[in-house]
C-alpha positions as CSV (number, residue, x, y, z in Angstrom):
1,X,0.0,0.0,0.0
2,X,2.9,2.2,1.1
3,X,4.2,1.4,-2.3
4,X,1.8,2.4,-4.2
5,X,0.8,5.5,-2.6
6,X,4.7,7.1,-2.8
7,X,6.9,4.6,-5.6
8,X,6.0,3.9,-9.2
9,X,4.6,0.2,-9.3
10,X,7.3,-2.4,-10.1
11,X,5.0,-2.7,-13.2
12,X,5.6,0.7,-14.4
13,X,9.0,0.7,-13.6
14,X,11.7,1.0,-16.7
15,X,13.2,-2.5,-17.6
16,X,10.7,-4.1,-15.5
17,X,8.9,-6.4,-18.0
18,X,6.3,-9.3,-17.2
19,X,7.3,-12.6,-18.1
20,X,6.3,-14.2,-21.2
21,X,3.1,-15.2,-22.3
22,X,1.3,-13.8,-18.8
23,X,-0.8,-10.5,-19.1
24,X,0.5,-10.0,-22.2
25,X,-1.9,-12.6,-24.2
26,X,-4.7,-11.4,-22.3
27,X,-4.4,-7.7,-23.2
28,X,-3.5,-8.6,-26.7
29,X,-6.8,-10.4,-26.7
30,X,-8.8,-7.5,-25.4
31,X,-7.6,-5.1,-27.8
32,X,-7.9,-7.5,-31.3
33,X,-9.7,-5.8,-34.1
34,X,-11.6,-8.8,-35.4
35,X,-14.4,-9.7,-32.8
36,X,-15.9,-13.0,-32.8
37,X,-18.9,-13.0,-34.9
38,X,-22.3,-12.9,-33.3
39,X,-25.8,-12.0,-33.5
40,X,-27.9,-10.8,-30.9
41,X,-31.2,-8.6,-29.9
42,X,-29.5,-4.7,-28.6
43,X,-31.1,-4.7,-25.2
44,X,-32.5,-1.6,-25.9
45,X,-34.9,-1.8,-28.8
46,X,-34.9,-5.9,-30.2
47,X,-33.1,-4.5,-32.9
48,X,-30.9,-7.2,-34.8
49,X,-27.2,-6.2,-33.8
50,X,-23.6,-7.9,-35.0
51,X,-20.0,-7.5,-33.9
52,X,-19.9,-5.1,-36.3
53,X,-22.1,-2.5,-34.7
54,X,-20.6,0.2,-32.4
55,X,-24.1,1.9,-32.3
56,X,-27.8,0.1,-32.9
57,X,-28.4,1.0,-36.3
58,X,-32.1,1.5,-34.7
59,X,-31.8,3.1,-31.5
60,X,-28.2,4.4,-31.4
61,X,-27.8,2.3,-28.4
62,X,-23.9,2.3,-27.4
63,X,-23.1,-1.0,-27.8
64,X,-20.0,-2.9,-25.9
């Protein structure tokens, strides 16, 4: 805690990298450009949404 509140995290520190393959692959994951594909109802209206859809193309629902 003391660490945190007055040091840069070991994390952020220069030269400090994780170790390979552990939260790099799942960041890597979070941020790929190609979704899985899907179809579903947008919560909001029923409208039929995709992966592809940032807004409902019916609503303009922000979709996550």
């Amino acid at each position: 805690m003391v660490e945190a509140l007055f040091a840069t995290p070991a994390h952020l520190r220069p030269g400090q990298h994780p170790a390979d393959g552990e939260a790099g692959t799942s960041a890597a994951a979070e941020t790929a450009p190609h979704a899985e594909p899907f179809t579903e109802p947008c919560p909001a209206c029923e409208e039929t949404v995709t992966e592809r859809h940032i807004h409902c193309p019916a609503c303009g629902l922000r979709l996550l």
